[in-house]
C-alpha positions as CSV (number, residue, x, y, z in Angstrom):
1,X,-17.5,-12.3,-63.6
2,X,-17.6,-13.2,-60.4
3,X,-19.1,-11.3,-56.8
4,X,-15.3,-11.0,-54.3
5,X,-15.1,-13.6,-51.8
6,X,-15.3,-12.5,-48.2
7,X,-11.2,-13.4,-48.0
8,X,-10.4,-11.8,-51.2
9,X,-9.2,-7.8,-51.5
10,X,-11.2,-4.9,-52.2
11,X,-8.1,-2.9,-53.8
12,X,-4.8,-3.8,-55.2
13,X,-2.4,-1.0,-56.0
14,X,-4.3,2.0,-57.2
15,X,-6.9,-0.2,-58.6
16,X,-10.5,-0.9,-56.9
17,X,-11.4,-4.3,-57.8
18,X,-15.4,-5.4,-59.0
19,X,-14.9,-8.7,-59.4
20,X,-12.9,-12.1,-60.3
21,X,-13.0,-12.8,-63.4
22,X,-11.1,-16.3,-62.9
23,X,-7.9,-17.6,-61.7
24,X,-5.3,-20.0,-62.9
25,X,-2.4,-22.0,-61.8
26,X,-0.6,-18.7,-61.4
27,X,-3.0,-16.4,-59.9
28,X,-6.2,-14.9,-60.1
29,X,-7.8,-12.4,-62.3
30,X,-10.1,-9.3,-60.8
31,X,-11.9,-6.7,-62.8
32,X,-10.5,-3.7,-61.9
33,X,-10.9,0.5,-62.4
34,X,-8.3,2.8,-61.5
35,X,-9.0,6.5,-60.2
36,X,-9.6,8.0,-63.2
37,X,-11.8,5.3,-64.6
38,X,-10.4,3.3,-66.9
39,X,-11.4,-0.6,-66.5
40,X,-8.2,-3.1,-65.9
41,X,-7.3,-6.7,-65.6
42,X,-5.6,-7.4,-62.3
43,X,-3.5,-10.6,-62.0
44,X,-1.9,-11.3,-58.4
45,X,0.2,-14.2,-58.4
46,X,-0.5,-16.9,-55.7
47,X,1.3,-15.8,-52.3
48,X,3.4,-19.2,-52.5
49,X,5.2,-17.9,-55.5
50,X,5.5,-15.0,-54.5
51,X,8.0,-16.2,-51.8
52,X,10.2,-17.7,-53.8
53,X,13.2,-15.9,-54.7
54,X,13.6,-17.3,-58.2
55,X,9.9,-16.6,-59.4
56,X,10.2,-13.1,-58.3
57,X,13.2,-12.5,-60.1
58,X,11.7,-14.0,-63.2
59,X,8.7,-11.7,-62.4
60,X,10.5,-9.2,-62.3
61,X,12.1,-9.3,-65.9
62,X,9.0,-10.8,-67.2
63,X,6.7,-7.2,-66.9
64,X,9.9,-4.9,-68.3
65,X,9.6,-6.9,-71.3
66,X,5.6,-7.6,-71.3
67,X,5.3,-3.7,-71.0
68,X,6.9,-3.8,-74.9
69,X,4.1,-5.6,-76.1
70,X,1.7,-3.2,-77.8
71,X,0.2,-5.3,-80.8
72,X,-3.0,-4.4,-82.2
73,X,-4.3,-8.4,-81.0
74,X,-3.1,-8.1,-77.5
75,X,-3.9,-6.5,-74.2
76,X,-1.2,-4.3,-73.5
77,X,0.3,-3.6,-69.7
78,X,-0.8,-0.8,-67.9
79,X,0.9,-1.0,-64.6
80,X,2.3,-3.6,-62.4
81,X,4.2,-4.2,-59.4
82,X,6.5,-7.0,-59.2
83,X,8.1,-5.6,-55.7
84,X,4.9,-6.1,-53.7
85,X,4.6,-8.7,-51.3
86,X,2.1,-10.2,-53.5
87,X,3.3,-9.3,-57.2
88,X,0.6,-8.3,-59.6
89,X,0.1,-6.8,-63.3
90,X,-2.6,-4.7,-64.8
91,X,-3.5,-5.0,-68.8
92,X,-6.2,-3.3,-70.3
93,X,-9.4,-5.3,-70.0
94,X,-10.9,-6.8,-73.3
95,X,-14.9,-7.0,-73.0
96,X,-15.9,-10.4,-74.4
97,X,-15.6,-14.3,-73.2
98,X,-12.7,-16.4,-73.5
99,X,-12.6,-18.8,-76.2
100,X,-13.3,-21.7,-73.5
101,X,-16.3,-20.1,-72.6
102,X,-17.2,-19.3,-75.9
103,X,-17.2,-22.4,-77.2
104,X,-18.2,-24.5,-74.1
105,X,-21.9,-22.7,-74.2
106,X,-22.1,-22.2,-78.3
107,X,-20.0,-24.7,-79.7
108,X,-17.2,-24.8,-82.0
109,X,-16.7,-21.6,-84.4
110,X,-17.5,-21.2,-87.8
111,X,-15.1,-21.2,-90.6
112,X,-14.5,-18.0,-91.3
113,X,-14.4,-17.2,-87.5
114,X,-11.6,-19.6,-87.0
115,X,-9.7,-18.2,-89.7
116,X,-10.2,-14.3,-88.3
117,X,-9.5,-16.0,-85.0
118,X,-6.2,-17.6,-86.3
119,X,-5.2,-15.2,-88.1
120,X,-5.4,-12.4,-85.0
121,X,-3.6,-14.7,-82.5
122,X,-0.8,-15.3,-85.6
123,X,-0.1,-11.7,-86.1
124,X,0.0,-11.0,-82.2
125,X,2.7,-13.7,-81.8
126,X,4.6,-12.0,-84.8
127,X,4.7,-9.2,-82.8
128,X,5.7,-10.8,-79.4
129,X,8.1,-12.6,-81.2
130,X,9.9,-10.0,-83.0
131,X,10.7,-8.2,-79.4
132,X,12.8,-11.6,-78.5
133,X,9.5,-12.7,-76.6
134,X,7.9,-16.1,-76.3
135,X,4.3,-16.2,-74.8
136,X,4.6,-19.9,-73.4
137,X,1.0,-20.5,-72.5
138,X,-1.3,-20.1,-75.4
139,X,-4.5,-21.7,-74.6
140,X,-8.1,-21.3,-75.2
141,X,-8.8,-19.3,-71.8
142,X,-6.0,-16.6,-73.1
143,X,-8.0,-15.5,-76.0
144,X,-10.5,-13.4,-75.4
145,X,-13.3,-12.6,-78.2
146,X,-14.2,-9.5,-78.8
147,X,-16.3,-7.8,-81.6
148,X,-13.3,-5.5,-82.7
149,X,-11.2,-8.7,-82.9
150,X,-9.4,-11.6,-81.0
151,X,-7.1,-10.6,-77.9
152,X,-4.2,-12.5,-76.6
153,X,-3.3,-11.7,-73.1
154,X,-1.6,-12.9,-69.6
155,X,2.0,-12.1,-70.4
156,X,3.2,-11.9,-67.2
157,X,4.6,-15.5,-67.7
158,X,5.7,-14.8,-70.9
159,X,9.5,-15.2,-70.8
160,X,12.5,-13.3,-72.7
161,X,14.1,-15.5,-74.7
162,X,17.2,-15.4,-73.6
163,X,16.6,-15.4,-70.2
164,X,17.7,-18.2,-67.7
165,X,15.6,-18.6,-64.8
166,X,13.7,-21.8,-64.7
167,X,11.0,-23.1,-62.0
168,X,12.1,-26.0,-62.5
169,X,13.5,-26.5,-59.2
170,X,10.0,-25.4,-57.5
171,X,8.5,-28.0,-59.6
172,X,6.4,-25.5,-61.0
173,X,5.9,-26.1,-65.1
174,X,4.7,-23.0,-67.0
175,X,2.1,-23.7,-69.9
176,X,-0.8,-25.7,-69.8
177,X,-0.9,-29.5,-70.3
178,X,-2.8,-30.2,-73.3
179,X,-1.5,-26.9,-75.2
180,X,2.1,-27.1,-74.3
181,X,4.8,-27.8,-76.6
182,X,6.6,-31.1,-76.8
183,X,9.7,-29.3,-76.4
184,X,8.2,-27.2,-73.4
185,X,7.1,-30.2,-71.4
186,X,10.7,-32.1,-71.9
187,X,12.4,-29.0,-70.7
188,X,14.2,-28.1,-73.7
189,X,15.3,-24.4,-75.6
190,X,12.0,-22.9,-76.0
191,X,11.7,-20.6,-78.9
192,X,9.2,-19.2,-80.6
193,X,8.2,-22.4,-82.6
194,X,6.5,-23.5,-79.1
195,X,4.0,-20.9,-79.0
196,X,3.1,-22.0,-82.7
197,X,2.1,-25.7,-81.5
198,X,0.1,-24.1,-79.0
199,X,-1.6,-21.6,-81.3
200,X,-2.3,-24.5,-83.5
201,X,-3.6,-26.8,-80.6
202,X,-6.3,-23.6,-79.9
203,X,-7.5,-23.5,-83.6
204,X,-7.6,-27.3,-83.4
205,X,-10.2,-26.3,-80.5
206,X,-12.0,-23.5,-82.0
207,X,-12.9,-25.4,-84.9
208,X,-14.2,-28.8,-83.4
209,X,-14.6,-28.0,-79.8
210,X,-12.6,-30.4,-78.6
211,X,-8.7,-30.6,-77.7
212,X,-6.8,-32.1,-79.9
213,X,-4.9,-33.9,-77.2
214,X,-7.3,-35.6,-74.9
215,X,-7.0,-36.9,-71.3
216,X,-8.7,-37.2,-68.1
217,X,-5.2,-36.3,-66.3
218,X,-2.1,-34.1,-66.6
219,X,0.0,-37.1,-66.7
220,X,-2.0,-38.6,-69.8
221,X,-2.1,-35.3,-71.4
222,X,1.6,-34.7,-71.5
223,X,2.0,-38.3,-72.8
224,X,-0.2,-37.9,-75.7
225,X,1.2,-34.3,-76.6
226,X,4.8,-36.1,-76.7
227,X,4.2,-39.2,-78.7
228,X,1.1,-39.0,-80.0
229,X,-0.4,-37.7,-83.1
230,X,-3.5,-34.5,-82.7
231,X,-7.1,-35.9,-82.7
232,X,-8.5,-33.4,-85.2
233,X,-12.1,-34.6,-85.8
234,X,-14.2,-33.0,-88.7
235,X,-11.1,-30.6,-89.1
236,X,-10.8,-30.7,-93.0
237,X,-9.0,-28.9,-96.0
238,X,-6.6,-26.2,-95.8
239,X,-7.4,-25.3,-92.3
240,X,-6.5,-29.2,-91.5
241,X,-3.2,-29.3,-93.1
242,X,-2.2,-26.2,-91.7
243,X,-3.2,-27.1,-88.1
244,X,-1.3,-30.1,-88.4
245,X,2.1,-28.6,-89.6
246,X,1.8,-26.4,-86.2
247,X,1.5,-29.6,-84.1
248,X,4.7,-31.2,-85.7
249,X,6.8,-32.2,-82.8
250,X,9.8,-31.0,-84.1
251,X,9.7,-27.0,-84.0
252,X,11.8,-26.6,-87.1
253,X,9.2,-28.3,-88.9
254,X,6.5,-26.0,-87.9
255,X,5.4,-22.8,-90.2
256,X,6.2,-19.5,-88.4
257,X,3.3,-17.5,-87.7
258,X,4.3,-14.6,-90.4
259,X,3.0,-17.6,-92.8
260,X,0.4,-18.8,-90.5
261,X,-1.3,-15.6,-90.4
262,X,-0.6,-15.1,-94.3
263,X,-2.2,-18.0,-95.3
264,X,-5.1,-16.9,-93.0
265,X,-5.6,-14.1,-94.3
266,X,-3.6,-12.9,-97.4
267,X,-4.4,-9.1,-97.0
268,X,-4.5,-8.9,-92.8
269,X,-6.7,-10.2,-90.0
270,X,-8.2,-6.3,-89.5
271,X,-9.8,-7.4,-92.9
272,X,-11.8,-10.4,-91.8
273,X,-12.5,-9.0,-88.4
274,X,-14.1,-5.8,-89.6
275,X,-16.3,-7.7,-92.3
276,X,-17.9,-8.9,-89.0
277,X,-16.3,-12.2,-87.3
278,X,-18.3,-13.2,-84.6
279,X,-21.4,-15.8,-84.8
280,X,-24.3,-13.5,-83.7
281,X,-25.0,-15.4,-80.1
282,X,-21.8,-14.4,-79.4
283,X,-22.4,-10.8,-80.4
284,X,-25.1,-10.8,-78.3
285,X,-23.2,-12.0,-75.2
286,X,-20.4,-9.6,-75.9
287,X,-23.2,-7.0,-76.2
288,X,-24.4,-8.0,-73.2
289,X,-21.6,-8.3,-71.4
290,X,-20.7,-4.3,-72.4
291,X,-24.3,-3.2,-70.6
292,X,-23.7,-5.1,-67.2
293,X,-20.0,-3.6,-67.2
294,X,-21.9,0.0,-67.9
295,X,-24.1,-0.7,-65.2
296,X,-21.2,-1.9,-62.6
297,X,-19.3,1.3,-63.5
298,X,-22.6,3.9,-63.3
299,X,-23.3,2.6,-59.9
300,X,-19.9,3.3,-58.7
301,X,-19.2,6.4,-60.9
302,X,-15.6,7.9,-61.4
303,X,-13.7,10.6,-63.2
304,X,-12.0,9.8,-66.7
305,X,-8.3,9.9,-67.6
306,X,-5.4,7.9,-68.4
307,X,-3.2,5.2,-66.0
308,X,0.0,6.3,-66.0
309,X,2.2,3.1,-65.7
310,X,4.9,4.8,-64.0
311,X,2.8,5.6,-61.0
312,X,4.1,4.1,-58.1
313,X,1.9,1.2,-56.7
314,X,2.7,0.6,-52.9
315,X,3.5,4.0,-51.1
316,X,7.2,4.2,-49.4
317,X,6.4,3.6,-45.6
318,X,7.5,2.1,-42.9
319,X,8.9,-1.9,-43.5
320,X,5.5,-3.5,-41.7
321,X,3.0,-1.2,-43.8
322,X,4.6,-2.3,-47.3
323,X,2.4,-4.1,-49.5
324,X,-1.3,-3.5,-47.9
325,X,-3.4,-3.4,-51.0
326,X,-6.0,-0.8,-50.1
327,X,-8.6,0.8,-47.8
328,X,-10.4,-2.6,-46.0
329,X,-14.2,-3.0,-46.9
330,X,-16.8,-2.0,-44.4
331,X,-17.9,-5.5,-42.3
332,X,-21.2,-6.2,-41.7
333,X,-21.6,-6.6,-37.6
334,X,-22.3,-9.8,-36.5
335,X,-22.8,-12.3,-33.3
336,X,-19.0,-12.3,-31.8
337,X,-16.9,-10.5,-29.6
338,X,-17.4,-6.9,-28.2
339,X,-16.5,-3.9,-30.9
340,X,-12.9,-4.0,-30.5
341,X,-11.8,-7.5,-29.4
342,X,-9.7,-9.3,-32.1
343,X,-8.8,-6.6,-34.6
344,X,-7.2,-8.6,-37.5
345,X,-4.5,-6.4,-39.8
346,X,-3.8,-8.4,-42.6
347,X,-0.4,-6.9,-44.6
348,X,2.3,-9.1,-44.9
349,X,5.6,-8.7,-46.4
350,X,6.4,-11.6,-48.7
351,X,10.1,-12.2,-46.9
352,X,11.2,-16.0,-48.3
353,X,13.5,-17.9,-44.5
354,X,16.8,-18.4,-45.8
355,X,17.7,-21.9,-46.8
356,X,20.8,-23.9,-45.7
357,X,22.3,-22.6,-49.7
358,X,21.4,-19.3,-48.7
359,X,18.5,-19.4,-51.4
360,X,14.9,-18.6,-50.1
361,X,12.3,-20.9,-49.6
362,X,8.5,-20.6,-48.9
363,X,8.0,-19.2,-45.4
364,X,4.9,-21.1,-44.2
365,X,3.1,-20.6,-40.7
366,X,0.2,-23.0,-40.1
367,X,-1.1,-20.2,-37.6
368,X,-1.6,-17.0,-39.3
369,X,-5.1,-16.1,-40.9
370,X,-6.5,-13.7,-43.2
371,X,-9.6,-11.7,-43.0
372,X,-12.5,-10.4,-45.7
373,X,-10.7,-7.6,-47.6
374,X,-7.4,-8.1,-47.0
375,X,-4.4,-9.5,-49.6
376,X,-1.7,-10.5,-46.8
377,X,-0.7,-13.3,-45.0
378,X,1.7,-13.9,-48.2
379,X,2.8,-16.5,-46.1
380,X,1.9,-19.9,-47.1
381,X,0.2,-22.5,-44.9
382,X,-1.4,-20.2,-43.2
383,X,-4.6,-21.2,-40.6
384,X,-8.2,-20.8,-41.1
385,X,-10.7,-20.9,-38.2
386,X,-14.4,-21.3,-38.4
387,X,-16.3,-18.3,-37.7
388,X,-13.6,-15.9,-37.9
389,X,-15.8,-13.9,-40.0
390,X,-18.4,-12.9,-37.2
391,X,-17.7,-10.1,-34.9
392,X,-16.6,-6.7,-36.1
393,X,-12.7,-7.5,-36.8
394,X,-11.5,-4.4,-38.7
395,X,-8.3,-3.8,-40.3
396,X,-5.9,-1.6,-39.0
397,X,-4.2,-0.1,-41.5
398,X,-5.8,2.0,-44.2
399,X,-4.8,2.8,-47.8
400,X,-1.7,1.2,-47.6
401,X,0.0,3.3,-44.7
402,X,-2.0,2.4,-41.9
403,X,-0.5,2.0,-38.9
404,X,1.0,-1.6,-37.9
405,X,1.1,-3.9,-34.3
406,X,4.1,-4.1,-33.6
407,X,5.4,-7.6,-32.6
408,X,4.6,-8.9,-29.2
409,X,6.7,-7.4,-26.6
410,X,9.2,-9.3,-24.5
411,X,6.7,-9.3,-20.8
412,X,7.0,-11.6,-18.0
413,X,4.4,-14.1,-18.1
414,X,1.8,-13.6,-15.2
415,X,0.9,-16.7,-13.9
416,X,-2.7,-17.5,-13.1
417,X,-3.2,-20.1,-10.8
418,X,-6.3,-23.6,-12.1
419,X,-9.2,-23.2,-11.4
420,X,-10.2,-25.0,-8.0
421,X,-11.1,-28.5,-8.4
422,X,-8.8,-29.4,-11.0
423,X,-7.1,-32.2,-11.4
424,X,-3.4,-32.4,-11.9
425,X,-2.8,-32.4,-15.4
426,X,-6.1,-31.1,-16.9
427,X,-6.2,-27.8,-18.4
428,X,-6.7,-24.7,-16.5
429,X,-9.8,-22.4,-16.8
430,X,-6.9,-19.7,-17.8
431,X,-6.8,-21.0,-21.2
432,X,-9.8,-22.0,-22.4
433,X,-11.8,-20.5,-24.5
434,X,-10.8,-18.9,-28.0
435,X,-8.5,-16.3,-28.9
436,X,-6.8,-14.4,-31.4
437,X,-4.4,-11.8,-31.6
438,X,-2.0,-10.7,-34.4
439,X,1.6,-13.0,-35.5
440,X,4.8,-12.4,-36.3
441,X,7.7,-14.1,-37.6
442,X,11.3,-13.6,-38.6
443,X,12.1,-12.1,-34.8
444,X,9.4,-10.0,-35.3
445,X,10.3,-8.9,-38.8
446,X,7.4,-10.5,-40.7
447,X,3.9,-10.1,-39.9
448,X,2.0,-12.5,-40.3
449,X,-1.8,-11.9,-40.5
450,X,-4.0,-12.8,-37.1
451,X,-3.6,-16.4,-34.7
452,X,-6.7,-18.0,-34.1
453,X,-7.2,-20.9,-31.4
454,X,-9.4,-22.4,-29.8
455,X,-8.2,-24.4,-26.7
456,X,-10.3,-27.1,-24.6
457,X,-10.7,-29.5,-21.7
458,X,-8.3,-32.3,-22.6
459,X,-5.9,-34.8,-20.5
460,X,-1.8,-34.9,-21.6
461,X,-1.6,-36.8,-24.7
462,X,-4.6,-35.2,-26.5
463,X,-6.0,-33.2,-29.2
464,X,-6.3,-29.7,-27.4
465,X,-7.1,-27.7,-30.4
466,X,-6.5,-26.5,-34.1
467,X,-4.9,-23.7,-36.0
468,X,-6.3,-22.9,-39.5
469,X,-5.9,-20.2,-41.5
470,X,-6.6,-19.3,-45.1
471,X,-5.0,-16.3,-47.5
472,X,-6.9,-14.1,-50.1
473,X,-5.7,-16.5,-53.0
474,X,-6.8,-19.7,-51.4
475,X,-3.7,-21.2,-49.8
476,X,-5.2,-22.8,-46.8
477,X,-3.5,-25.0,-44.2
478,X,-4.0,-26.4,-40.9
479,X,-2.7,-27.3,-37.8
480,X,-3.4,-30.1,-35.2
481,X,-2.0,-29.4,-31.8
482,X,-1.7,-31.9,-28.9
483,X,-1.2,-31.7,-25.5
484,X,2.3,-31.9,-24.1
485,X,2.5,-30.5,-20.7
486,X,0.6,-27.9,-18.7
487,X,1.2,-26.0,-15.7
488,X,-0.2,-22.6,-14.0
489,X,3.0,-20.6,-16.0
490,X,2.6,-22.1,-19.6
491,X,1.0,-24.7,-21.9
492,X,2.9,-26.8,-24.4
493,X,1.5,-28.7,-27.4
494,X,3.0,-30.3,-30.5
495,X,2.1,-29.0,-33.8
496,X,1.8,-30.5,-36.7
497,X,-0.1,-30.0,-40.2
498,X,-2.9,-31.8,-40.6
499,X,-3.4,-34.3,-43.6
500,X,-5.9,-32.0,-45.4
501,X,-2.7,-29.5,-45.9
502,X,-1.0,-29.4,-49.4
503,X,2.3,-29.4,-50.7
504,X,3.0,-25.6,-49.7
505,X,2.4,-26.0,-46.0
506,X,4.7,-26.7,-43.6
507,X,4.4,-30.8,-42.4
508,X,7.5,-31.3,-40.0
509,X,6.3,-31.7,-36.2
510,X,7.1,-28.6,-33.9
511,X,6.6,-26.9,-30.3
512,X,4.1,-24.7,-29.8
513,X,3.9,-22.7,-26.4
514,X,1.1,-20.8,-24.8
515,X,2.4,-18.2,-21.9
516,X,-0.8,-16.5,-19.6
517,X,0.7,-12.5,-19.7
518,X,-1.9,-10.4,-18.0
519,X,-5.3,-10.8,-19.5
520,X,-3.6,-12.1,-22.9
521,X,-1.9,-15.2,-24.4
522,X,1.7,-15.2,-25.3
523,X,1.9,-17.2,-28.5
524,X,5.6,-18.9,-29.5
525,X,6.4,-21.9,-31.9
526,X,9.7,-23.1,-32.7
527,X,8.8,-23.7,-36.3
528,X,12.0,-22.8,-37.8
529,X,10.1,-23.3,-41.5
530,X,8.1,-21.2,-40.5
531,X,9.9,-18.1,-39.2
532,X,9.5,-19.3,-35.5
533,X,6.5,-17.1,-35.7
534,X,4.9,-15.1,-32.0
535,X,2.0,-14.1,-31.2
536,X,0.3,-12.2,-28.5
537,X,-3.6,-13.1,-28.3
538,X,-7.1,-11.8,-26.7
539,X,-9.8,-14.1,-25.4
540,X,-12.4,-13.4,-27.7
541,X,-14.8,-16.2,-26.9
């Protein structure tokens, strides 16, 4: 597990998060405990999904069914919130390493370990699959081992079988190259018969430590899982054979895993697992593992009780408040602006801009920024701006139902006349300096985390400044502005992403205007991507 990044949150939900204990293509992972003390797996989905209409939807439908997932090999759901700007799900949490971990610092397993192992995983996907279910990513860092057994967990992907939605058109693929299906990865039906390739593809790991597709790239990967045959290694025997009928290509030739998990372990994985499963270094990791999470939990005690699942995750409030994931941690002071100057409020409402089908897309603002604590600015291609962190920016809201800025209000610029001595197109001393203030988008409708610039002494033509910004689940993005025109009433610039930016920033050149209204900075950009997002900023350096 991992200490919280200063950018990450301190609470989702009623949960208050310890830790991260990793993150994926889909999201990140944080230890969690609810109120009455039970320890959780949180999972919040990357912001940029979370704006798409399409994923949300699939979200959606994929925690109803996950919540009927109660094998005796899997970590069942304990909450979730698929409504929240940022979507996440809660499972109970399994103490004990992932397989990857497991065997990257001990080696493959034993024998008899990868047949407990195999046979766990075999009776879990039984059970998925009897409730119409298909995992769709089974892969060595989705098993956890654990001395009462293996555990198979992240089902919020998995995806009802009958079910429609495809990311295909976000060019999202869900799965992992390597442990994928053939099927899976040429878009075809996925049934059941996909998670048994990938189950096989983890034993095939287990038991020689290495993948039995290799490849240095995705590309190369999905290649060799499609027409190539499994690199087994010192694989031998019965465990050999049966590995390789569950990397067949074609699904109907594969064993279900009723007979995978028979052939196991004729009378039930519960009967190799309590015999004792585990290799003892990875008893004594487990074991140690148990006494740091003790420790953790005495030096933050809590009452007992249940999670109830039903328990409603984001409060009703008003439409800005929605979505703030918790009480803000305390920030340690720092060298920066006076107490005060540049508060930073940091929930955002995951609103997709309408397309020209009328579908939503990503909304992303190359301006807005998030702060230590905070789990908003679900807005992708946000900015980031060095030192953001010093001064004593708090957040504004509190538990949820804090109160909100409200968008910038409609004032008529004040103009401030150059400083004397300037020339005729350099910048005034009026906007110099650094500031920051908090964004909107949507007319207003959206917030959109806190602006940072910093503008400087440049001719027409120039760079004048840059926008970054970064959310709590690493989308970061960044802005290059350049000096248009300039006058005592306003300052134009074009924007436009820098080349550092990835694929879910905005890249399309746009207007950006900076209006002097009293002591303050009237922020407006005609990045229709974006939201057109506003701003109304502080000097704060």
């Amino acid at each position: 597990m991992q200490p919280l990044d200063a950018g990450e949150p301190r609470a989702v939900g009623p949960y208050r998060l310890l830790g991260r204990l990793g993150s994926g293509g889909m999201g990140r992972v944080y230890l969690g405990r609810s109120a009455g003390g039970r320890t959780v797996a949180v999972k919040i989905v990357h912001p940029h999904f979370a704006l798409e209409d399409e994923f949300r939807a699939r979200f959606r439908r994929e925690v109803e069914a996950a919540r009927r997932v109660g094998g005796a090999w899997t970590a069942p759901v304990l909450d979730a919130d698929p409504e929240a700007p940022v979507p996440w799900v809660a499972t109970a949490y399994a103490a004990g390493p992932s397989l990857t971990s497991a065997v990257t610092d001990h080696g493959p397993l034993p024998p008899h370990s990868v047949r407990a192992l195999g046979a766990g995983l075999a009776e879990a996907l039984s059970a998925v699959h009897a409730l119409g279910l298909v995992h769709r990513d089974v892969k060595p860092s989705n098993v956890l081992l654990t001395v009462d057994g293996p555990v198979l967990i992240d089902f919020g992907i998995a995806r009802a079988t009958d079910g429609t939605a495809s990311l295909t058109s976000t060019g999202v693929s869900i799965g992992s190259p390597g442990y994928m299906s053939p099927e899976q990865i040429l878009g075809k039906g996925v049934t059941g018969a996909a998670d048994v390739f990938s189950l096989g593809a983890v034993l095939a790991y287990a038991a020689t430590g290495e993948p039995p597709f290799p490849g240095d790239s995705s590309a190369a990967l999905l290649y060799k899982v499609v027409h190539e045959e499994p690199e087994l290694g010192s694989l031998e025997g019965g465990s050999r054979e049966l590995v390789e009928r569950c990397l067949r290509k074609e699904p109907g030739e594969r064993p279900g895993p009723e007979e995978v998990a028979r052939l196991l372990a004729p009378e039930g994985a519960a009967r190799l697992v309590s015999a004792g499963w585990l290799p003892g270094p990875l008893v004594e990791q487990v074991g140690r593992s148990a006494v740091q999470l003790l420790n953790l939990e005495d030096a933050q005690p809590q009452g007992s009780g249940p999670v109830e699942f039903s328990r409603a995750s984001v409060e009703p409030g008003p439409p800005v408040a929605a979505g703030v994931f918790g009480p803000p941690p305390v920030m340690s002071p720092g060298p920066g602006p006076e107490p005060g100057a540049g508060k930073v409020s940091v929930s955002v409402a995951a609103t997709s801009v309408p397309g020209a089908d009328g579908r939503g897309r990503k909304v992303s603002c190359t301006v807005a920024l998030a702060v230590a604590g905070a789990c908003a600015a679900v807005t992708v291609g946000l900015a980031f701006v060095p030192g953001l962190l010093r001064g004593g920016g708090d957040n504004d809201s509190a538990g949820g139902s804090g109160d909100q800025a409200s968008p910038p209000a409609a004032t008529a610029p004040t103009a401030s006349a150059p400083t004397a001595g300037s020339s005729p197109g350099a910048v005034p001393e009026r906007y110099l300096g650094t500031w920051e203030g908090k964004g909107f988008a949507l007319s207003g409708t959206l917030p959109m985390g806190t602006f940072r610039v910093t503008l400087g002494q440049v001719a027409v033509g120039k760079e004048i400044g840059t926008l970054r910004q970064t959310d709590p689940i690493g989308g970061i993005c960044e802005d290059v502005l350049i000096l248009k025109k300039v006058t005592k009433e306003q300052l134009v610039t074009s924007g436009v992403g820098s080349e550092s930016d990835g694929s879910q920033c905005t890249d399309g050149e746009h207007e950006v205007t900076f209006t002097p209204v009293g002591d303050d900075l009237e922020y407006e950009s005609d990045n229709a991507e974006a939201g057109n997002p506003v701003a109304r900023m502080s000097k704060v350096e």
